[in-house]
N, C-alpha and C positions, 0 to 999 in steps of 0.2 A: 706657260699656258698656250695649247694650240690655238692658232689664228683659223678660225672655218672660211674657206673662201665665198666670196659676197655676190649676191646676184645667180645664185644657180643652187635655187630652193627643189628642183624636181631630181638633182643629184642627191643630195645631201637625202634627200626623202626615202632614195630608193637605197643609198647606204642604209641606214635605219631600217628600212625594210628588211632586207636581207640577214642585215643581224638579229632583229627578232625573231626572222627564222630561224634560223640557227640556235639561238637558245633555245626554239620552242623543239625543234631537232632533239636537242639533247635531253629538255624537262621530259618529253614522251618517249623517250629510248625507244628514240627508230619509228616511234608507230607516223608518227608525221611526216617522216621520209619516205615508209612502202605506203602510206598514201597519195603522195604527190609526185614520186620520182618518176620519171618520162619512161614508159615501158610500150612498146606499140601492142603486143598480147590483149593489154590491158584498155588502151584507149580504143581497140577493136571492139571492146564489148561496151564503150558508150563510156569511159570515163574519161572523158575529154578534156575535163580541167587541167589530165598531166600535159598540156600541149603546155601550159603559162605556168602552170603553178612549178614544174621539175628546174626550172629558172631562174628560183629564190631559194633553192633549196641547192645546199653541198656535204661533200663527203669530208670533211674536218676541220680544224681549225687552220692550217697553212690552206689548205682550200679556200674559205672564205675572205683568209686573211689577203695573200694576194690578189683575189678578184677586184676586193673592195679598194684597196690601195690604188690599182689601175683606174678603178671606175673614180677616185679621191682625184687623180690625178687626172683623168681623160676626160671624164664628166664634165666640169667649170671651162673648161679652156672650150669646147663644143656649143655648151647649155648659154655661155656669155655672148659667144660669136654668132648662134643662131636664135638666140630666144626658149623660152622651158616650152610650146609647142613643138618648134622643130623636132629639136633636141629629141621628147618623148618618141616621136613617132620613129627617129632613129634607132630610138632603142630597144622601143617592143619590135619596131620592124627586123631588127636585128636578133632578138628573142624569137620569135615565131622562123625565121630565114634558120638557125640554127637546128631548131626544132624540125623544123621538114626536113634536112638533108640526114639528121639519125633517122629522120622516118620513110626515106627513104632507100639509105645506104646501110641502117644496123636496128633496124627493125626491134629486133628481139634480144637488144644490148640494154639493160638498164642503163640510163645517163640521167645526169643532174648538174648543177653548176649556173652559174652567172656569166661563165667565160665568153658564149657566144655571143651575148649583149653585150658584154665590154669592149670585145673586139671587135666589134662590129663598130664602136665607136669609134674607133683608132681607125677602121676603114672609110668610114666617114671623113674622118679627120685627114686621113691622107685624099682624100680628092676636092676638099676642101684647100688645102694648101696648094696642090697641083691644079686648079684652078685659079690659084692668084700665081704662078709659074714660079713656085717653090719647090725644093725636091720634099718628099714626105722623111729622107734620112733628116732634113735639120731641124725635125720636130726632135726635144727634151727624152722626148717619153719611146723614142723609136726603137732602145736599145731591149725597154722591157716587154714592148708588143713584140717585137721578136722572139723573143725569150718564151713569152706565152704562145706564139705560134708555134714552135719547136718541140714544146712540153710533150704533145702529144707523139711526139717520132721519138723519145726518150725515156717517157713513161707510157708501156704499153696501155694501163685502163685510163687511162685519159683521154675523152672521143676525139679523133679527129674529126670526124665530120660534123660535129658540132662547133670547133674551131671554124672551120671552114666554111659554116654554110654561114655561122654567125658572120665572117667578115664580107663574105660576096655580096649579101642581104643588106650590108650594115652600107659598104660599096655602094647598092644599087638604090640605096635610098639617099645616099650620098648627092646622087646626080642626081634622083628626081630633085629632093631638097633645096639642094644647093646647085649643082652643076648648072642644069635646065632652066632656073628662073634667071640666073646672070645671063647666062648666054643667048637668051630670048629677048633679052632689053626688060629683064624685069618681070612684071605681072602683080597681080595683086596677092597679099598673102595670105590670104583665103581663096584663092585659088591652087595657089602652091600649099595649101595645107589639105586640100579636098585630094590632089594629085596623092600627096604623102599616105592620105590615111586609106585610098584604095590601094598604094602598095603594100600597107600593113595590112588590111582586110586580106589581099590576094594571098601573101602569105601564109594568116594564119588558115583561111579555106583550105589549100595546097595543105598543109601539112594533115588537117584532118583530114583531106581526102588519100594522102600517102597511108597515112594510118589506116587507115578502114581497108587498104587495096592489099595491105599486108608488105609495104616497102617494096624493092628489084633486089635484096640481097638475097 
């Protein structure tokens, strides 16, 4: 019997989310995927939802199966050490951070996937560690964020820049989060949670506004 790990209900949630998608992916053959999948063409004309909703939604069963695993594994170790507040705003910040960098560098590239949220966690997590003066290599999980950072220089349709924008985002939330309230002496954490959620807000704006401008590709 699997053991679910304890204390990080806003992980475990967004698994289950993800995989309802995906069934609901398959029960509608496809129609639930060209509705949601992240297309800038399309968020140009006002369907905006693809900015969040292309996020829960993947191109197969290895697709979802590894995201989820990451997010199994990277989730609890995050969601324990910062609280299911932090944590969230890690994650949509990291969602929306992936989201603007396709919408800005692959416009007119259908993309879909959980990867950038995930990874964004693992970028978190590494500046988390490297603020208690760890390296991020002697985190468990280093060998397979790697791995998933690579994906995309080994399998051409796999976005880079959804990689990419996902960890810088996931990064930069990292240091507001976390970095920035230790190294201030603290603060209250609804202050550091107001800081958090204008960097998820500036995100998700940034990428609807990359969308509308038509990306720089």
């Amino acid at each position: 019997m699997i053991q679910l790990p304890q204390r990080c209900p806003v992980s475990l949630t967004l698994i289950v989310i993800n995989a309802l998608f995906f069934t609901a992916q398959i029960s509608t053959q496809g129609t639930l995927t060209n509705l949601g999948v992240l297309y800038g063409p399309l968020v140009l004309e006002g369907q905006w939802w693809r900015l969040l909703s292309s996020g829960f939604l993947h191109g197969g069963i290895l697709h979802v199966a590894f995201n989820m695993y990451l997010l199994f594994v990277l989730g609890p170790i995050l969601e324990r050490e910062l609280g299911s507040a932090r944590f969230s705003l890690i994650y949509f910040g990291a969602l929306f951070g992936s989201t603007l960098s396709v919408m800005m560098f692959d416009w007119d590239q259908a993309t879909l996937g959980a990867s950038g949220a995930v990874l964004g966690l693992a970028g978190a997590l590494g500046v988390s560690l490297y603020e208690r003066g760890m390296k991020p290599q002697q985190s468990p999980v280093f060998g397979l964020v790697v791995l998933n950072l690579a994906l995309p220089l080994l399998v051409p349709v796999i976005s880079f820049w959804g990689h990419f924008g996902g960890v810088a985002a996931g990064m930069l939330m990292g240091y507001l989060l976390v970095w920035l309230p230790k190294r201030s002496n603290g603060g209250s954490l609804a202050n550091t949670l107001s800081i958090g959620s204008a960097g998820l807000v500036l995100f998700a704006a940034l990428s609807w506004m990359a969308a509308r401008m038509g990306g720089f590709s």
